[in-house]
Every structure is written in C-alpha cells, then in structure tokens.
N, C-alpha and C positions, 0 to 999 in steps of 0.2 A: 673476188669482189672488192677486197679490202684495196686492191692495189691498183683497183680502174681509177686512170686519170679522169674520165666521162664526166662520173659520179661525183668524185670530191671536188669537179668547177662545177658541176651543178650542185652541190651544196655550199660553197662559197658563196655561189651570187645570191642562194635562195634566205640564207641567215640574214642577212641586212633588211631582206624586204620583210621576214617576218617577225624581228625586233621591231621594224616602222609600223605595222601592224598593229602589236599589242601595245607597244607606248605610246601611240598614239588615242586607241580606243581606252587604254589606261587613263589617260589626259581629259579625253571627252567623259569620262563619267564623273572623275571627281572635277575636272574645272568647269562643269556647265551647271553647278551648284553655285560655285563664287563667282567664277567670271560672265557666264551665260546671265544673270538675274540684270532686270534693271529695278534699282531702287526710287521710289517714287519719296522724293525732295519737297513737294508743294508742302505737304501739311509742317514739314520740321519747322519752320520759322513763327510759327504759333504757338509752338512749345514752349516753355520754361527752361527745357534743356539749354535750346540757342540764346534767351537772354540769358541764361547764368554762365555759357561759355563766352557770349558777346561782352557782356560786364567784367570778366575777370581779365579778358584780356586789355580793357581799357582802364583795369584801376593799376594793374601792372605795369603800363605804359604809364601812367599818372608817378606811379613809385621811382619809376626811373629820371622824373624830372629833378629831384629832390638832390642831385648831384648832376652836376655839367660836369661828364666824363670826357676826355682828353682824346678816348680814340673812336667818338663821335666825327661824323662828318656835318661839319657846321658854316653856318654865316652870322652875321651880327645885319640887325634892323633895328638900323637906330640905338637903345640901351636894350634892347630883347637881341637875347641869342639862339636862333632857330639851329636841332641837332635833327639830322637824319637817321633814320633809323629801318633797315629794311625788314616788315614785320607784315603777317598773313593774319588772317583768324582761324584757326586749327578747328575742327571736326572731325570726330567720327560715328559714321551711321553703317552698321551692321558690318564692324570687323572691317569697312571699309574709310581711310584717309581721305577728306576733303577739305580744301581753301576755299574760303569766301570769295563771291567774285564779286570785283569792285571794290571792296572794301579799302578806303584812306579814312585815315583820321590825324587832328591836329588837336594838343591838349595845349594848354598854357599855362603857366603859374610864377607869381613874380616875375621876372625877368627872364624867363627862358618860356621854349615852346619845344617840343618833341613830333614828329612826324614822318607817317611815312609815304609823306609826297614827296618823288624826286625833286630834289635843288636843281632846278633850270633859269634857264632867262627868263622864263615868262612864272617863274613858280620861285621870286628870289625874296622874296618878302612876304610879310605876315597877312597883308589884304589879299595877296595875288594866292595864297596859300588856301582862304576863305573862301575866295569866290569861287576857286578850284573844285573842292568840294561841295558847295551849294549848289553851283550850275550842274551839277550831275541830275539826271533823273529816276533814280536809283531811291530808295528809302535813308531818310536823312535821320539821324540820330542825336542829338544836340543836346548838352547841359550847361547851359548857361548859368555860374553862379548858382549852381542847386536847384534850376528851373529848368523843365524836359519840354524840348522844341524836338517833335519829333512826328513824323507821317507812318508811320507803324505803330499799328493799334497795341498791340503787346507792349513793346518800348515805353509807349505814349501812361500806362495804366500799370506797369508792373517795373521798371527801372529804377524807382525810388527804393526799392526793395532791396537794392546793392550797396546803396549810396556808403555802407560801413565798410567795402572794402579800400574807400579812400580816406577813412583816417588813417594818418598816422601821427607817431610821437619820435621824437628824432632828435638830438642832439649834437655841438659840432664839438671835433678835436681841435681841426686846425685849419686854416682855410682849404685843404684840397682833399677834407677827412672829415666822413658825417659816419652816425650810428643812427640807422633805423630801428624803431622797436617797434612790431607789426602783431598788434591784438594782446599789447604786452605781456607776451611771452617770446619768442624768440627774436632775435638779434641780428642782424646784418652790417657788418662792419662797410662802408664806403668809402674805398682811396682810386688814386688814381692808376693803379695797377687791376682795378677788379674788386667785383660785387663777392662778399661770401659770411656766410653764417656762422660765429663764434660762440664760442663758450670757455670763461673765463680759466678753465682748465682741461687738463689732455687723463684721458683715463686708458686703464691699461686692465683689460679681461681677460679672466681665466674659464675654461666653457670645462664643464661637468657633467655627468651623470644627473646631478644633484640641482643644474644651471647655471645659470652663468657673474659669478661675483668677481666684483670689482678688486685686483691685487692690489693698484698703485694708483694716487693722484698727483699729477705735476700741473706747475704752474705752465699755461699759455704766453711765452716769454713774448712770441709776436705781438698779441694781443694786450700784455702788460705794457711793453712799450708804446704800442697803440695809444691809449687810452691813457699812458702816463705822463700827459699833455696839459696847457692850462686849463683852468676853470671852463665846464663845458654851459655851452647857450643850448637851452631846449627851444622847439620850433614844436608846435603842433597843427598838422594838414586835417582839412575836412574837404566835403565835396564841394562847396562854396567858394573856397582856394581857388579852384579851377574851371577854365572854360573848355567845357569840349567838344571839336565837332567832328561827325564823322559819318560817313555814307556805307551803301554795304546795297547786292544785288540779292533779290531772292534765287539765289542758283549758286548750285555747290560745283566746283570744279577738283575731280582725282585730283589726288598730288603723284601718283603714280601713271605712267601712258601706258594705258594696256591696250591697247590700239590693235596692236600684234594678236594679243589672248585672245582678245574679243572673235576679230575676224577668224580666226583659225576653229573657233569653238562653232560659228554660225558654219563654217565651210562644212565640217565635222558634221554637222548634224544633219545632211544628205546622208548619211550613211549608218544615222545611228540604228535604223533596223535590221543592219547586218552584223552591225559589234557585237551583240550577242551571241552569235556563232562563230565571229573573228577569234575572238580571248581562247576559248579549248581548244580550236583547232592548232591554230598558228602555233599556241604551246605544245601540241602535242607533237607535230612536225619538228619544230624547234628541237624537244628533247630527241626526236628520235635522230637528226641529224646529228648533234653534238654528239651522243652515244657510236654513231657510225664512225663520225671525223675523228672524235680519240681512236676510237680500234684502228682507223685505215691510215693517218698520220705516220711517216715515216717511213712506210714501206711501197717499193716502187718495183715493177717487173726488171727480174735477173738480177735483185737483190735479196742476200737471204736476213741480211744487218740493214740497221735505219740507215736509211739515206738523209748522210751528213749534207750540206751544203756551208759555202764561204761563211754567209751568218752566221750561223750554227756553231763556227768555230772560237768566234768571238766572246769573250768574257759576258753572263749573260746580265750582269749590272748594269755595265755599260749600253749594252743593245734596251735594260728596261731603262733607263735613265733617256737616252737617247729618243726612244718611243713616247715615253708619258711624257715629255718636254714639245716635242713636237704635237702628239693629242692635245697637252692641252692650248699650243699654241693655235692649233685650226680651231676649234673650237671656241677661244676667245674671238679671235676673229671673226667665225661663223656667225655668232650670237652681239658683237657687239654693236649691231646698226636694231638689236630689236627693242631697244628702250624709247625712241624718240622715230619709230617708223611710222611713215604718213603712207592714208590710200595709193598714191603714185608709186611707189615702190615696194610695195606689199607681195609683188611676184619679185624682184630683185631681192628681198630679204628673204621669200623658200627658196628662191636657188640655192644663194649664197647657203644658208640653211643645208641643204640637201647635199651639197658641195662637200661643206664640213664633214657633215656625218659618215658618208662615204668613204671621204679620206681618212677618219681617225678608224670608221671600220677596218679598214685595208692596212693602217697601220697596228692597230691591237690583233687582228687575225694573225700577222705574221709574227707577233709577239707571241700570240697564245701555241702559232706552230712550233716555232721552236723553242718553248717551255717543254709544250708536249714531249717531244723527240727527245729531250736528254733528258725527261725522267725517263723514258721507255730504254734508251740507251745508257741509266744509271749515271752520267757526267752531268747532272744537274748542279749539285754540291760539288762532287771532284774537281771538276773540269772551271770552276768559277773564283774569281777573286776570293772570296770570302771563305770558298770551303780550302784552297789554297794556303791563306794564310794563317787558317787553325790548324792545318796540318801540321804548318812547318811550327807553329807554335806549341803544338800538342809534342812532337819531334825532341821538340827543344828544351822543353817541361823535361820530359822524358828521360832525356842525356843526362840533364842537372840531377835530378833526382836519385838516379842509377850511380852516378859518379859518388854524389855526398854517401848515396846508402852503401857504394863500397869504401870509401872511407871512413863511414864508423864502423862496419864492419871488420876492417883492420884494426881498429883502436880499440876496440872493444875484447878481438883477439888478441891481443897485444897483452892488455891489463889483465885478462882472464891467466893468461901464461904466467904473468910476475904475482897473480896472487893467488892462485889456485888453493895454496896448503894452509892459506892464514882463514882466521875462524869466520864465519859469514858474517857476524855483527860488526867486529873490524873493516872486514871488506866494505859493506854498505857506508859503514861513516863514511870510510875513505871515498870511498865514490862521491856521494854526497859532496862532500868539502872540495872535490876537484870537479864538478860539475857545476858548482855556484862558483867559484873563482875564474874556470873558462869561460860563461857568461859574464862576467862583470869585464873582465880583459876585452871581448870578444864586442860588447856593446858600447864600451869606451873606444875602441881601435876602431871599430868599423860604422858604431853608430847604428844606424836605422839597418843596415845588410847584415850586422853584428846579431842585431834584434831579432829580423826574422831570421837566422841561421839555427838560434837559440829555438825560437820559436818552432822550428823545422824537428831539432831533436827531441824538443822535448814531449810533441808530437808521438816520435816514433819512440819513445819510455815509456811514453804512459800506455801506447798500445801494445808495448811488450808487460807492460806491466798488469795490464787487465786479461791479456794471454794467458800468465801464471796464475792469476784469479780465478779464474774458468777455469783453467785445471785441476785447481785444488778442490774448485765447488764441484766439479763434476765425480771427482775421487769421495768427496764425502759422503756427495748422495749415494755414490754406489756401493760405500762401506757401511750406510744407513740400510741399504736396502738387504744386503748382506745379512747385517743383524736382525732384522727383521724377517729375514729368509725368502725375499719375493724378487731379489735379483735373478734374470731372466737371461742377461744379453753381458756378454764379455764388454770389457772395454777396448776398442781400437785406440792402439801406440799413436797411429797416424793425427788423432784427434789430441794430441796434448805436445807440451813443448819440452825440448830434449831433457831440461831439467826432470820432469815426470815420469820419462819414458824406463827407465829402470823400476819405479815405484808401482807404476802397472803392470807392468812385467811379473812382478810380486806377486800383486794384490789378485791378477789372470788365478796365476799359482795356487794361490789358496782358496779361490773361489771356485774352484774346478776341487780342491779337495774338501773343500763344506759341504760341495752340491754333493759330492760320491760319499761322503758321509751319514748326511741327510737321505740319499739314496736309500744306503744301505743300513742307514736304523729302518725307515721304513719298510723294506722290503723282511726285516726282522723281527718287524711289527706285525707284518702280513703273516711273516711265518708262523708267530708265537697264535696269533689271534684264527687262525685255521687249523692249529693243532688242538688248542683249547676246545674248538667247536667240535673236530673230529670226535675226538677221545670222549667230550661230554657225550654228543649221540652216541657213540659206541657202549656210555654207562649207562646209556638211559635203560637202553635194554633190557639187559641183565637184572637193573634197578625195578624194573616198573615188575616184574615175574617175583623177586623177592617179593615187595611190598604186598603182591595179589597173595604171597602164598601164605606171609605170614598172617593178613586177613580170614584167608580159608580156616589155618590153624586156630587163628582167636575164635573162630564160630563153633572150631568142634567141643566138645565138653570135655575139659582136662581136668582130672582129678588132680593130679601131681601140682603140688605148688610151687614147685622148683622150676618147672616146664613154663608153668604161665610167668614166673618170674624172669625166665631167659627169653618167652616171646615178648612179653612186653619192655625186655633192653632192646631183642633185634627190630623190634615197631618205631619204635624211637630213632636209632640207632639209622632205619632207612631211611625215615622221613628227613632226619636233619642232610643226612649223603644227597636225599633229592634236591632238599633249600640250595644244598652247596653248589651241584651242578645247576640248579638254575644259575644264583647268581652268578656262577662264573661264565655261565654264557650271555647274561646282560652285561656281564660289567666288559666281556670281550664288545660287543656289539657296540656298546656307548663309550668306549674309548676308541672306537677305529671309527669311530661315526656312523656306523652302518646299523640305522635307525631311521625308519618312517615315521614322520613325525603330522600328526593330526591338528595344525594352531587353528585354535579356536579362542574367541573370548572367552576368559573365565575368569568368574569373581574370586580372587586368592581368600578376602576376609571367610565365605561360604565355604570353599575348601577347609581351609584351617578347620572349622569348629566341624565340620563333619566327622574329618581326619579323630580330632580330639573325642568326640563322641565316640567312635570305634573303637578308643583304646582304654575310653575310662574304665573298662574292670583292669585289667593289664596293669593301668596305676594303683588303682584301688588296694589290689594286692599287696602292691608294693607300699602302700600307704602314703601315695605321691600327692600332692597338696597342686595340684593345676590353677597358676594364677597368669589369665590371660589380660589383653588391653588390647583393644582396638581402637581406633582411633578414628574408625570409617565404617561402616555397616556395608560399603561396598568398595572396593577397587579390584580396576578390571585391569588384565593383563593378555596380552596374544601368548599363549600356551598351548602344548598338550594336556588334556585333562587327565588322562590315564598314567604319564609318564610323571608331572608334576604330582598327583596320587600318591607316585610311588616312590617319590622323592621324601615327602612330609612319612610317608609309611616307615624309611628305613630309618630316617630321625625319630619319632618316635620309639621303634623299638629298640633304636640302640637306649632311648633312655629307660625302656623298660625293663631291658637286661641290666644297666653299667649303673645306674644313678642310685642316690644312697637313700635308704630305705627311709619314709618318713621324713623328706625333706622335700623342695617345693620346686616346681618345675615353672618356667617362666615362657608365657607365648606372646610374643606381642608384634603388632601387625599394624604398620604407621608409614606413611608417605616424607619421603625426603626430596623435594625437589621434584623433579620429572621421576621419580622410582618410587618403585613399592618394596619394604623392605619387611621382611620376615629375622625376628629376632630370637631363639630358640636359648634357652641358659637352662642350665643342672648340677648338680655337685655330683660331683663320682664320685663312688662306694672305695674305688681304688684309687692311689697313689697314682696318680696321671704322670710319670717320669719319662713325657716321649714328647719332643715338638710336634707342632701340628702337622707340617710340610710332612715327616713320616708317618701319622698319622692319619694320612689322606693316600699313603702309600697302598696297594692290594694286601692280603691276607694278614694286615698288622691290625694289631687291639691294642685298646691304649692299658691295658692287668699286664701284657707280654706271656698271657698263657694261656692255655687251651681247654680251661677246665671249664669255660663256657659256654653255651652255644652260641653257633653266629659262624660265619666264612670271613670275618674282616674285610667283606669285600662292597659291605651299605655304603661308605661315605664314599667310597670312589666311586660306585655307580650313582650317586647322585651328584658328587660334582661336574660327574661327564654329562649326565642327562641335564642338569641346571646348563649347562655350557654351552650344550646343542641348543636349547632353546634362546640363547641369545642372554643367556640371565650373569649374576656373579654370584660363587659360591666360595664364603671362608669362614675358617675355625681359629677360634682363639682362645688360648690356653693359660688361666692365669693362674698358679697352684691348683687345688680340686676344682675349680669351676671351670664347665668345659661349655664353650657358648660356641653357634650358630647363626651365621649372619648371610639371609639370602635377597638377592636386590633384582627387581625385573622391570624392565621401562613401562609406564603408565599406558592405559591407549588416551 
C-alpha cells in the first residue's frame, strides 16, 4: 500500500483542495466579523468626536503657518506666499481607517496661506483658492477672524470650543529659525531642515528593579547653539490671527481598498452552511493523508532502500533556498494586483490568486518530499552543506586537540623522569615557576594563539588537578567509614588516578583485615554470649532443686544449732549463685542486643521517686540521707518501663551495698536542652582506686574484692540496656565520689 503510485497522486492533488478548504472557511469566520460589517457613518458627524478631530487638524495646519518652510511647494500672490501642502482629515470608527471626503481647507495668517488645494492654473492665487472651496456644495466650515461662517449645525454651536488650540507663543532666533512654545510647556524648535521638540538637555537612564533613575545630564549642544543667537522677538497667535476656510463631505471614505475582502467574504457566505462540517472533516482527511505520505514517501516497487532521485542529491540548503525564493516570488506576484482590485477584474485576481497557490504548493510538496526521504534515509545532516562542514570541523578540533594532548603528554613524561627522586614541595615550585614563565614567553611570542594555548593547558591542570581532589575525597570518606565500621564496598583502582592506585591498593588490604577482624570478634562474641547462656540454664537446674531442698530443710524442726547455722549459710549462699546467674544472662542478652524492647511513654520524674520509695528501708539502714531535686513534676521519655526499672534498680543498689554509711545520696532529675537527664552522686565507703571505663567493665567492683555481694555485672547491664533504648550512660569518678549521669531525648 505504502508503495502504490495510484494512492500517493491521489493524495497529492487531494492536500491543496483541502488546505483551500479550511483556510478559506478559516477566513470566512473570522473576516465576516471585520470585513463582512457595514458601518453606519450618518450619525458620526454630529458627534463631538468629529469636531474635536475636525478642529485639531485645522489648528495643526494653523501651527504650520508660523514658519515658511523651504521644502513646501509654493507661489507668491502679490506679498502673500501661498504653501501646498497634501493633508487628509484622518478618522477612525470601529478599528476601522477613514478620510474625509472632500475635505480642502485654506488658513491664512500674515503674509502667508497654507492649503491643500492643488496649485493649478485655475487654483494659482488666493481668490481662485476661495472661490474653489465656496463653490463646493459640501458643508462649509469658515473662521473668519474668530467668527464661524459655517452650514453645519455642530461647527455652527460647538467650534468655538477649540478656538485654544490656536494659540500660540513663539519666538524668533533668526530669520529662518522660530521656537514654538504650545500650552507653555513644551517646545518646538523651527529651522529650515525640520519641525522637532527640544529640551534643553540630553539625559542618560539606568532602568532597575527599584526603577528607573537618571545617571547623567548633558548639555543639548545642538540646541545650545540653536538658541545661542541674538536677542529673541516673541510673537503671540490667537484665533483672530487667522482666516480659515474649509469644506468637508458627510461621507467617510477607507483609506485601505478592501475591495477584494469584501467580495470574497459575500462569495463565501453561499456556503457558510456547510463550513461547519468543512473545518473537521477536511482536517481529519488532511491528517490522515499526511500520516500516510510520511510512511509511503520514498519507497517505490522493487525497491527495498528510498528512492533517491537527481534532487535529492543536491545539497538540501540550496534546494530550500532555491524553493522559498521562488514561493515567495509567486506569491508576491499572486497577491500583488489584490490591494487596488476593481469589480472588472475580480475573476482575473482569483485566477491569478489560485495560479500562485498551486504553484507554491507544488513547489513546497517537493520540498517537503525530499526532506522527508533523507531523514528516512538518515543523510539529512550528513549528506548537507552544513552537517559537512561540522564534520570536517569537529575532524579538525579533533586532530589539534590529540596532537597538543600528545605533546604535553610528552613533556610532562619528560619532567616526571628528570624529577622523580627530588621532594614533591621542590617539584611543585618548580613546576610552578616554569609554567608562568612559558606563559609569559608563550603570550609575548604568539599573542592572542599564545593566549589561548595557555588557556588550553591550563584547562587540562586544573582538570588533572580536581581528578586528585576526588581521589583523595573519596579515600577519606572511605577511611571515615572504615572508622566508623559501616564501610560496605571495596574501592575500584579503576576510579582514581595513578598517583592513588598504590594507596588503595593498601587501604583494599586492610579493610578486608578490619572486616575479618570485626568478623571474628563477633562471631567471639557470639560464641562467649551462647556459652554463658548454655552453662547458666544448665545451673539453673541443679540451682532451683538446691534452693527447694534447703527450704524443705528450714521447715523441718532442727534442734542442732549448728545445722541451722550451715542451712542458713547454704540459703544465702544459693540465693546470691541465683542473683549471679541471672545477671549474667542479662548482662549476655543486653550486650549482644538481644533484647525485646517494649517503648512506651514514661514519665522518668514518676519512675525515679517510685524506684526511691522502694529502697528507702535499704538506705534507712544504711542511714543514707536521700536528697533529691526535680525540676519538673513530669518528663516524658520513649522507653521500656520494665528495663529502664531495672536500670534505676541496679543503681540504687549498688549504692546501698558501696556508699558510706551515713552520708547523703544525691537524685536529681532536670532537662538540658532536648534531654532529660538523671543525675545519681554518692561517696563510697571504699577507696574508689579504679577508672570508670574499668569500672563499667563485667564482674569488676570498684573495693577489688569479693567480700561483698553483687556479680559486678549492675552497671554493665545497665549501660547496655540505657544504650538499647537509644539513651547515654556515664560514670564519673572524682576521689570517693562516685556520680551517675543518664541523658534520654525528650518526646
């Protein structure tokens, strides 16, 4: 289908008819809004509009008398100098241009007269000028000396209402050089080169954000010199100065010949019941053809490649240059008789018309064919002047480029060999010092080629130079992540510049022996932390059959007080082996993490005084003086209730084991910032001769002996359980006072 000849000349001829179509019903909708309307003119002349556009054109004409310009067309009558001047009355009524028709007027003042009645034989003088415009019978408009002679009622009743646009105030330079000053404010300078409006100086603007202020005032030297003339004579004009007469038709005449529009728009509207099903169809044909001609384009039977032809081969600049010169030559042509076309040739102007169209179709189709075909055939660019001469300049780039970069590649070889063994601080001066001295040579000698050569390398330094940047920033973060132990991924040699490639090499090295290290504490951790558990359930056993038996034993009745003295060591004695085996299976649990953790709001101040309440006999005993300070009745914290418990639990009883009898325990519970901090202080009974960091160690007391109860194993399982829960746990040791400092974020 693609390749039937049939089809693609029935789509040829069918595109033009249904572009005329829709640009045509295009044309008829929107031009039978402007051009379809006739405007009704009668009432405009009764308006105010037309005397104040009728009156400004006549005091305007009046301004002009005021100087006898040189490239007037003129005669002398007698001591009056009559100037010609060809002038319309302008209007416009609804976005549409009109001339008054008829319209001459003659003004006079002093010795001169302005008009634009043609200077003829029979129009050569100032009566023949008068009667000219009297004998019309047209509406006569006349100011006589500030008196209205006039057959138009409007004129006759409402024209004295202008009469201010004929003063003026004016003064001379020199006899061929007047200044108007018009409502005494602006200025019109008068020579015999031309009318133009002055101001004594020339200003220079700077436009902002902020608006627009004036940077600089200069003197107007033209205008200085101007005016720097003798002593000037003022003149002042009023409407009295002047005699004016002037006729004018009620009928407005286009200044534009739509002659052509009009006719074409009334043709048009035979049809306008159909334009509303012309517009989608036609478009929808339209696209479906174009859609077709792209796919079918190019390919012809017992061809399996576009079918090139002689055009096609042709540079396709030239073939468009060629085309749109020609388009727009028939086209000018087409269209240029349709500005001043009369009914008698109104079919000679659609030929011609229709002519054009055709032909510039015929010539854009074979433009658009063979665009088509070398994109489909990819020599669009290729195969064209343009994409040609990037080539060979891309080519050319190319060479230069390759050539320079193997010559500082050499040089650069070169200097590396002569300096290899001297210290890198040395080296770099030196470099330095010989790389601004080859520029300064290099831009003296060559100039502007010297410039950019410099320019070229220094280029490729600073890109060598932010190559070792990246490298070293990429070694840092991975020796950062290292230390931090979350590096994950080797570094690739391939990613850094040779300089580096030994340093990663290394860095591979030891980061493969941190991870097998890290490994295998872990997996040593694992091991220790599954032994503890084993071995504790295997005591629990044996443990819990003791503790039942020595129960049984304390019930029976033992006379011997020797026996009750030994059961109640082995009661004691099992209880504490139980405490022991507990904690050593929390404190395994909450240092390997493996802890469920229950976070809930909890108010720490409500804890604390609970906690404290539980142990006041505990101090009491001990004759501990509990002085606490809160500073909040509430902060609330995301926690475990039961773990945090048992956190405040193993603090306090190490203070009720270690701290010295009769001295004062210190709780205080106060907000710092975003945290809540728990402050815990006590004086030990013993000599505190351990840092804290051992201290926080498993089964260490800070006596260093075992004559009291306890497993050493409280403050590590609460710094682990503080830790789990996201909180900070530390100890600070200052001679006997031994303080507890715990911090959890606020909610």
């Amino acid at each position: 289908m693609r390749k039937s000849k049939i089809l693609k000349t029935i789509s040829y001829i069918l595109i033009p008819f249904l572009i005329l179509i829709i640009g045509l019903s295009i044309f008829y909708e929107f031009g039978k809004e402007v051009y379809g309307e006739e405007i009704d003119t009668s009432t405009y002349f009764k308006t105010d509009t037309f005397l104040n556009m009728y009156m400004s054109e006549l005091s305007s004409e009046a301004q002009r008398l005021i100087y006898h310009n040189d490239s007037f067309n003129s005669l002398n009558d007698g001591d009056i100098t009559i100037c010609f001047v060809e002038s319309n009355s302008f209007h416009v009524l609804k976005n549409k241009q009109y001339n008054l028709k008829d319209y001459y007027f003659l003004i006079t003042y002093n010795d001169l007269a302005i008009t634009n009645v043609e200077l003829t034989s029979k129009t050569n003088n100032l009566q023949a000028i008068k009667e000219f415009i009297n004998s019309s019978s047209n509406k006569k408009a006349n100011i006589i000396n500030g008196v209205v002679e006039s057959n138009s009622e409007i004129f006759a009743n409402k024209a004295l209402q202008y009469y201010e646009g004929f003063e003026n105030t004016y003064y001379s330079i020199d006899e061929n050089s007047y200044v108007i000053k018009n409502d005494h404010s602006t200025e019109t300078l008068i020579t015999p080169n031309g009318n133009f409006e002055y101001s004594p100086y020339d200003y220079k603007y700077e436009i902002t954000d902020e608006g627009t202020f004036i940077t600089e005032v200069e003197e107007n030297e033209f205008v200085k010199n101007a005016l720097s003339q003798p002593e000037k004579e003022w003149y002042t004009t009023n409407i009295k100065d002047f005699q004016i007469f002037s006729t004018y038709s009620e009928e407005l005449v286009e200044i534009e010949n739509l002659y052509y529009l009009k006719t074409l728009i009334k043709d048009l509207k035979l049809f306008e019941k159909y334009m509303v099903y012309a517009i989608p169809i036609a478009s929808s044909l339209l696209i479906i053809i174009f859609i077709y001609l792209i796919i079918a384009i190019g390919h012809t039977n017992g061809k399996d490649k576009i079918d090139f032809n002689d055009l096609d081969k042709i540079p396709i600049e030239i073939v468009l240059l060629v085309g749109c010169l020609l388009v727009i030559g028939v086209v000018a042509i087409a269209i240029s008789p349709l500005y001043n076309i009369k009914q008698s040739n109104y079919v000679f102007a659609n030929s011609l018309l229709l002519t054009g169209y055709f032909i510039s179709y015929i010539l854009c189709a074979v433009m658009g064919i063979t665009i088509i075909k070398r994109i489909k055939a990819k020599t669009l660019i290729k195969e064209s002047l343009t994409g040609k001469i990037c080539k060979w300049s891309f080519n050319l780039c190319k060479k230069i480029l390759n050539k320079i970069k193997n010559i500082i590649k050499r040089i650069i070889r070169t200097i590396k060999e002569l300096i290899s063994n001297w210290p890198d601080s040395i080296k770099a001066c030196i470099c330095f010092i010989i790389y601004v001295l080859l520029s300064i040579l290099l831009i003296f000698a060559l100039e502007f080629i010297g410039f950019l050569i410099i320019l070229i390398v220094s280029g490729i330094l600073l890109y060598g130079i932010l190559e070792e940047i990246n490298s070293y920033k990429k070694i840092e973060k991975h020796l950062k992540e290292m230390y931090e132990g979350t590096n994950r991924e080797k570094l690739n040699e391939k990613d850094f510049t040779k300089n580096f490639k030994e340093v990663v090499k290394y860095i591979n090295d030891i980061s493969r022996g941190y991870e097998n290290a890290i490994e295998e504490g872990i997996k040593s951790e694992r091991l220790k932390t599954e032994l503890i558990t084993n071995v504790s359930h295997d005591i629990k056993t044996p443990l819990t059959s003791i503790i039942n038996y020595v129960d049984l034993i304390k019930k029976e009745n033992i006379e011997n007080e020797k026996i009750k003295e030994y059961v109640e060591v082995l009661d004691n004695k099992s209880q504490r082996l139980k405490k022991l085996t507990e904690d050593l299976v929390d404190a395994s649990k909450a240092s390997s993490g493996n802890v469920k953790l229950n976070i809930e709001k909890i108010n720490v101040v409500e804890l604390i005084k609970q906690t404290t309440g539980e142990f006041e006999d505990n101090f009491k005993k001990k004759e501990l003086e509990i002085i606490s300070e809160f500073a909040y009745d509430e902060l609330y914290i995301n926690a475990d209730n039961r773990y945090m418990y048992r956190i405040v639990e193993n603090l306090f009883s190490n203070i009720s084991k270690y701290a010295q009898e009769k001295s004062r325990v210190y709780i205080d519970v106060k907000r710092i910032g975003s945290k809540a901090r728990i402050d815990i202080k006590n004086i030990s009974k013993e000599r505190l001769n351990i840092s804290s960091d051992e201290l926080m160690q498993r089964f260490v007391r800070g006596d260093k002996s075992r004559t009291t109860e306890g497993s050493g194993l409280g403050l590590s399982i609460s710094k682990s359980l503080t830790e789990l829960q996201k909180g900070s746990f530390e100890i600070k040791i200052d001679g006997d006072l031994f303080k507890v400092e715990l911090e959890f974020d606020i909610i």
